[in-house]
Structure formats: structure tokens, C-alpha cells
N, C-alpha and C positions, 0 to 999 in steps of 0.2 A: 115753769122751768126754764123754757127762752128766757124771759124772763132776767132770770136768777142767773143763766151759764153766760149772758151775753157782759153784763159789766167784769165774769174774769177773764174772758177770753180779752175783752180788751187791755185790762191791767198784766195779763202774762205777757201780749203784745210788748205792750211800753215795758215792763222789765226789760224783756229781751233786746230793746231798743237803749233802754238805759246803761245793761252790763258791755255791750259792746262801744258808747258811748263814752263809756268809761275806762276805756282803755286806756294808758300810760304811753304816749308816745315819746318816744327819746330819738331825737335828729342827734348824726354823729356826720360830721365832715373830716376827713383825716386826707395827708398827703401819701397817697399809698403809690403814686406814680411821679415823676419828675426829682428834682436833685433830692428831698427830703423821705425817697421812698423805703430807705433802709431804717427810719425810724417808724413811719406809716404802714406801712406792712405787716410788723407783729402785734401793732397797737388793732389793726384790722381784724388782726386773727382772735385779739382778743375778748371781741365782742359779740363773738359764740359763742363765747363763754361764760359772758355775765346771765344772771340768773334771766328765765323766761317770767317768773311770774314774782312781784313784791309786795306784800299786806297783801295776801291775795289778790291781785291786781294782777292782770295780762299786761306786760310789757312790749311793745311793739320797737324794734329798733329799725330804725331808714339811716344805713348807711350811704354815706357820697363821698367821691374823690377827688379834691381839690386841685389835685396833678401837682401840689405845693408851690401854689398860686394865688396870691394874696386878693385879686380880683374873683378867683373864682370858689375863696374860701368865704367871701363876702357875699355872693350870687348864693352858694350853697345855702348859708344861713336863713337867707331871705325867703330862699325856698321852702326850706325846711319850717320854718313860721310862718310861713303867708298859706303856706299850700298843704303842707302834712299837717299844721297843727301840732306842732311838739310842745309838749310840758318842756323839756331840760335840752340844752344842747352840749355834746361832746366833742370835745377837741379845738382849737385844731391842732397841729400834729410841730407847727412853726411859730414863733414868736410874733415874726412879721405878721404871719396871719391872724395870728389869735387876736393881737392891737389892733388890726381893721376890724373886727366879727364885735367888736364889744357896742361901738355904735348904734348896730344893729339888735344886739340880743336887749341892751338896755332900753333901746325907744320899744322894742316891744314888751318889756318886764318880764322875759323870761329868763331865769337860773342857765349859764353857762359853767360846765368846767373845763378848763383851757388843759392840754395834755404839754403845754411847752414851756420853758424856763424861767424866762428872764421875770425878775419881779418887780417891771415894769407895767405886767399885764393885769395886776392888782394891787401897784401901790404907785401912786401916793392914793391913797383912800378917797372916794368923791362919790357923786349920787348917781355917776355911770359904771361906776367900778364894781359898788356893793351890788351887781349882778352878775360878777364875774368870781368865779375863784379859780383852782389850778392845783394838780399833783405835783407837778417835781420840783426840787428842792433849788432854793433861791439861790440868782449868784454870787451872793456877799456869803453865804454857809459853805457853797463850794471856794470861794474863792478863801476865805480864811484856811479853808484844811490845807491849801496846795502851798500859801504863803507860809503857812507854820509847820509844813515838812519842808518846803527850801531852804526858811530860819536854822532849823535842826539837823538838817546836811551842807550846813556851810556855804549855802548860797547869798552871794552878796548884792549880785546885778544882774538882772533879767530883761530880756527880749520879747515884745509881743506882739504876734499876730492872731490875727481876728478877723470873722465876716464884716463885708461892708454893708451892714445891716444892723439893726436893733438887738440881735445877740450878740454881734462883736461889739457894739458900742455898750452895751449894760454889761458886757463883762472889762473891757476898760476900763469905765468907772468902777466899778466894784472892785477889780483886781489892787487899784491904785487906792484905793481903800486900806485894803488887807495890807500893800508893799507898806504901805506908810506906817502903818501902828507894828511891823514887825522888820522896820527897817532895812527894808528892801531898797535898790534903786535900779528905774527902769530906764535901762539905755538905748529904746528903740522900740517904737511902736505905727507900725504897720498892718494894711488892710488888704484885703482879698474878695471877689464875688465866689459866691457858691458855684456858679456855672465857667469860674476862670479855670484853662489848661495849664498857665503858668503862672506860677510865684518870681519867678529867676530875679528879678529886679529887688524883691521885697526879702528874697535872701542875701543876696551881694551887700546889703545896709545890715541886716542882721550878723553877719557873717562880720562884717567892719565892725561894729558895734564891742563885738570877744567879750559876749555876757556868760556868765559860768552855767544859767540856766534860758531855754525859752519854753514861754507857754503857748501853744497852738489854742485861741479860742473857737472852735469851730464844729460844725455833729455832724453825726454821720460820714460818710465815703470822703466827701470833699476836705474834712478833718485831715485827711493824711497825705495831702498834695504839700503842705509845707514841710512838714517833716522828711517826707522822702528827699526833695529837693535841697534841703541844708544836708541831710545825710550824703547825697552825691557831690555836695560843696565839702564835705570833710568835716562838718560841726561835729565835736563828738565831746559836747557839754550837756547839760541833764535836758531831758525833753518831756514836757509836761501837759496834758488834756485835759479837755473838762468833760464833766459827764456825757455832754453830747455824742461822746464816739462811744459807747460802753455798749455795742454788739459784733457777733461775729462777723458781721461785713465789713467792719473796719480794719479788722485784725487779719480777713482775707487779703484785704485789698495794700494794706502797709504791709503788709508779711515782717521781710526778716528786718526791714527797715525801721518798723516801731519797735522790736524788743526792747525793752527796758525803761519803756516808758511809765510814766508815774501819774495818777490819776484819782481825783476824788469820786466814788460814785454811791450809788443806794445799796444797802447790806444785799438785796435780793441776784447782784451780780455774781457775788460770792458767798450764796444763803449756805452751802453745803459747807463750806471752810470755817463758819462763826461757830463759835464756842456755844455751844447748848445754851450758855448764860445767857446769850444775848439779847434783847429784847425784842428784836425784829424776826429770829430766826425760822421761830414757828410758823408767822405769818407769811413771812417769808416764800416757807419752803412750800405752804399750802398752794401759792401760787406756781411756782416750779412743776409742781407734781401734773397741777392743772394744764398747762401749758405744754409741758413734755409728754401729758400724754395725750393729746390730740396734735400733734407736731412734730412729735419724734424726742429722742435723744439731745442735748445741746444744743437745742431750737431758741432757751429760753433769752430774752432781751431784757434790757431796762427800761426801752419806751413801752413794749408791751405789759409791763408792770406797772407803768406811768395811768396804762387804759384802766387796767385793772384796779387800781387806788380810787381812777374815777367811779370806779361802779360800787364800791364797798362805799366810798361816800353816800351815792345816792341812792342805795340800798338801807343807810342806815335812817336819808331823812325823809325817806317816801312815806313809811307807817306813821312818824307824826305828823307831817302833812296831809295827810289821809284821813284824819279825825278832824281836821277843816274844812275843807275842800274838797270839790267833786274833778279831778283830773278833768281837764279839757277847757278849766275855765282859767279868768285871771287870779282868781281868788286863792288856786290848787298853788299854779304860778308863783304867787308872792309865799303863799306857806312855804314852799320847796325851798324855795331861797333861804326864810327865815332859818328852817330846818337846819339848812346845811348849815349855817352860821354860827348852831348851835351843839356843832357835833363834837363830842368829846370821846379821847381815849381810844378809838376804833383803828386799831392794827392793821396796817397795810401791808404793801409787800417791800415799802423804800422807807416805812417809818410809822410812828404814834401821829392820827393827828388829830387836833386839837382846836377848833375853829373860834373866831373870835369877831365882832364885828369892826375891830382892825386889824386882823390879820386872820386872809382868805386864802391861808396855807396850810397852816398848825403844824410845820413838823417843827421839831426841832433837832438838835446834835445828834439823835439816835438816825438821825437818819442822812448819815454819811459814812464812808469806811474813806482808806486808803487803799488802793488798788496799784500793782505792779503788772505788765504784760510781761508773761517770760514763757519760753519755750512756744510761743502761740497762743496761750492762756492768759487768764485772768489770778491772777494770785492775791491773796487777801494779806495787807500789813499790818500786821496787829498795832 
């Protein structure tokens, strides 16, 4: 009977050794402290939220704080793959940093999804990219809807300011994209750091400029340092955002200074206001519901639904990578990737998306609205 009990005892051993083995690790670095922390913080929140266990697989997530610091969202990475061993890495929460972390994620062949905008962080398509993909929606889809409601309200020449960084500068390009095929003309275009206290210099030329509309390219808090400052200049021509400001800290901190601002963002900003038709709505709201009710009332964001698009992603390519691959090796690694590249149709809370192995986005038109700020709110334009 020794014998006989001693080879299961060993084989229960190595199970036990294999199913913990097998764990799912998922690295997340996000800017949940420093100037990007009002994006970084609900995206934080959002990852007690994603499912614990996927194809029955124990999910383990190792959050870290980049302080939204493009050096230390690069350390985190490093960390996160040299030291925890992640299958997938999440976020980061900034442009700038996501384009440093891809270096990193690529020479080690692990799946990144980037939580930040510009679609410079997975295009022009190349053999370090196709380990990168990213939820929110590109700046040439945001920039089209802002240029064709200025077209449509009579706007003829536009002002723009923007970060002096890789989100001001791809939305530059992209905007001047959009101005030209809708015949726009831009008569000033100016830059800002995130951590600058004044504009005054950069509105005195905007101000000279007497364009009928400006666009502020910028997210979060810092977003509303130019707008307030042409509003005390006396600007009182159309003022237009981009998605990057689409939470209530933006809307605390510009107060009565941004009403009436005009903005393209993801339906889940205003999931309650869409018409039952819509095709994001359900999905939508499922995220809303999730969100408010571990947060409260009016807690909900668009970067936090940025996290949340991440996890239904790789939710949806863990089960067929999992019929490949054993989690923990390179072999899991390259499946997950494929996976993701091959996701189709799966409902987010900003859009459908659609993946493609050139193009590590998938959404398309369904996932943009127009957005108005009035009374302190968000109002949906039909």
C-alpha cells in the first residue's frame, strides 16, 4: 500500500504546485498620484472590479503608481516582468508614458493594453507595436466629430492650445487633419506643460488671433487652466475639449468658467441620456451600475471605463489563449496577444470593439457622442 499511496501523494503535491503556478498574473501601472491623477484614480478604482477568476483561472492583479511619470511608468513595467512575472500588462494611464512602456513590453513579448489616447501608441503598425493595443478612442475619431460640429455652427477659424507633449502634438496633427477636409482655418496654435501655473502669454496671441472658436487639447485638471484664463481675457467665442477632460474634476475645478463647453467623448459619459437604441447603452450602463455601486452616486469617469474596456478585452482573449498555453510561460504570452487581435464584436462601455492585426483599437463611430457642460453637468447632443 506505501507503495501504491506514495506516487499520489506525490502527483497531488505537483497538482497543487501546477494550479498555483498557473495563475494569471496581470501587472497594472496607472498615474493615480502627480498631474495625471484625476484620470488614474478611477481607472485604480476600477480594478476591483474586474473579474477575480477567467476560464477558471485565478487572476492575480499587482497594481503600481507611476506618480504619472514617464521614467517610473517604465521602472514599473520592468518590474512588473522581470519580478511578478505578468502574462498582460495594464495601462498606463498617459500617452507619454505608454510610448516609453512599449520598448519594454515588446523586447519582452508580453501583451500590453495602453489606457491612453493618442494613436500614436499603436500606429504606424511595426514588430514592436503588434504587442501593444489600447481602449480609448483615437485622435483623428475625436478630432473629426469636434471639426464637423464647428463646420455645423458656423465656425470658420480656430485657435489651438495643447500639451507640450505627445498628446498635444498627435492631437495637432490630427486636428489639422479634420480642419482641412472640413475647411476650417487655424489661426494660432500654442503649447502648455502639464505642470505650468500660467497660460497668460499663450492667451494674449490667442486672444490677438479673434478665432470664433478654440480648442483646448489637454486631460484632466490641467485641461482647464487655458480656458479659465482666456475667459478672464474676455474670450467669449465657442470653447471646445477633448475627451481627456470628461470627469467630475474637471468640471469642479473650471466651475462656472467651462459652461458651455463643447466636447466629443465615449456614450458611457452620458450612458443614462442615450436613447435605449443606442448600441452602447446597455453596455454602457452595466459599467455605470458597477462603478456607482462600489463608489457612490456620480462617482462614474470615462478613464475609469477606459480600465474597464481593458479587462472585457482580456477577459474575452484569456479562454482562447488558455486552450494553448500554460499562463506563466512565453508560449500563454504570444497566444494572449494573438487572442486579443482577434476579438470581435465585444461591447464595451466607450464602444463595439473590433480587433484587427492593423488596427489595435476596433472601435469605430459608435463610440463617440457630442457632449455639452451646462449647469455643471454633462449633457448629451444628439
Amino acid at each position: 500500500m506505501k507503495f501504491f499511496f506514495k506516487p499520489l501523494l506525490i502527483a497531488a503535491l505537483c497538482a497543487t504546485a501546477a494550479a498555483s503556478w498557473a495563475d494569471i498574473n496581470v501587472g497594472v501601472t496607472l498615474s493615480a498620484t502627480g498631474p495625471a491623477a484625476s484620470l488614474g484614480i478611477p481607472e485604480k478604482n476600477t480594478i476591483s472590479l474586474m473579474p477575480k477568476t477567467i476560464g477558471g483561472q485565478k487572476i492575480n492583479y499587482i497594481v503600481l503608481d507611476d506618480a504619472s511619470d514617464t521614467t517610473a511608468a517604465v521602472a514599473n513595467t520592468r518590474k512588473l516582468i522581470a519580478e511578478n512575472k505578468v502574462d498582460i500588462v495594464l495601462g498606463s494611464t498617459t500617452t507619454p508614458n505608454s510610448l516609453a512602456m512599449i520598448d519594454v513590453v515588446s523586447e519582452a513579448k508580453t501583451p500590453m493594453i495602453s489606457i491612453a489616447a493618442s494613436a500614436r501608441i499603436i500606429e504606424p503598425m511595426d514588430a514592436k507595436k503588434q504587442w501593444v493595443f489600447k481602449t480609448p478612442q483615437n485622435d483623428i475619431m475625436m478630432s473629426l466629430a469636434i471639426a464637423e460640429h464647428m463646420a455645423a455652427n458656423g465656425v470658420k477659424t480656430v485657435a489651438f492650445i495643447g500639451f507640450s507633449d505627445a498628446y498635444g502634438e498627435g492631437w495637432s496633427q490630427e486636428f489639422a487633419k479634420a480642419a482641412e477636409l472640413k475647411k476650417l482655418k487655424i489661426v494660432a496654435n500654442e503649447r502648455y506643460a502639464r505642470t505650468d501655473t500660467s497660460v497668460t502669454g499663450q492667451a494674449l496671441k490667442i486672444m490677438a488671433a479673434k478665432a470664433d472658436a478654440v480648442l483646448v487639447a489637454g486631460s484632466g485638471t490641467p485641461a482647464a487652466l487655458p480656458q479659465k484664463t482666456l475667459k478672464e481675457r474676455g474670450y467669449t467665442g465657442k470653447m471646445y475639449q477633448t475627451h481627456g477632460v470628461a470627469n467630475a474634476d474637471f468640471l469642479r475645478v473650471g466651475g462656472k468658467d467651462v459652461e458651455g463647453t463643447l466636447l466629443p467623448a465615449g456614450p458611457v459619459l452620458v450612458a443614462e441620456q442615450l436613447p435605449a437604441s443606442h448600441p452602447v447603452k446597455k453596455s454602457a450602463m452595466a459599467y455605470v451600475t458597477a462603478y456607482e455601486a462600489a463608489n457612490g452616486k456620480n462617482s462614474v469617469s470615462t478613464f475609469g471605463a477606459h480600465a474597464w474596456d481593458a479587462g472585457l478585452l482580456m477577459t474575452s482573449a484569456v479562454p482562447i489563449a488558455l486552450k494553448k498555453a500554460q499562463p506563466g510561460t512565453p508560449e500563454f504570452r504570444a497566444a494572449l496577444r494573438d487572442a486579443l487581435e482577434q476579438v470581435k464584436e465585444v461591447s464595451g462601455a466607450h464602444g463595439v470593439f473590433n480587433m484587427t492585426a492593423n488596427d489595435h483599437l476596433g472601435l469605430d463611430q459608435r463610440a463617440r457622442v457630442m457632449v455639452k457642460i451646462e449647469n455643471g453637468a454633462w449633457k448629451y447632443q444628439p
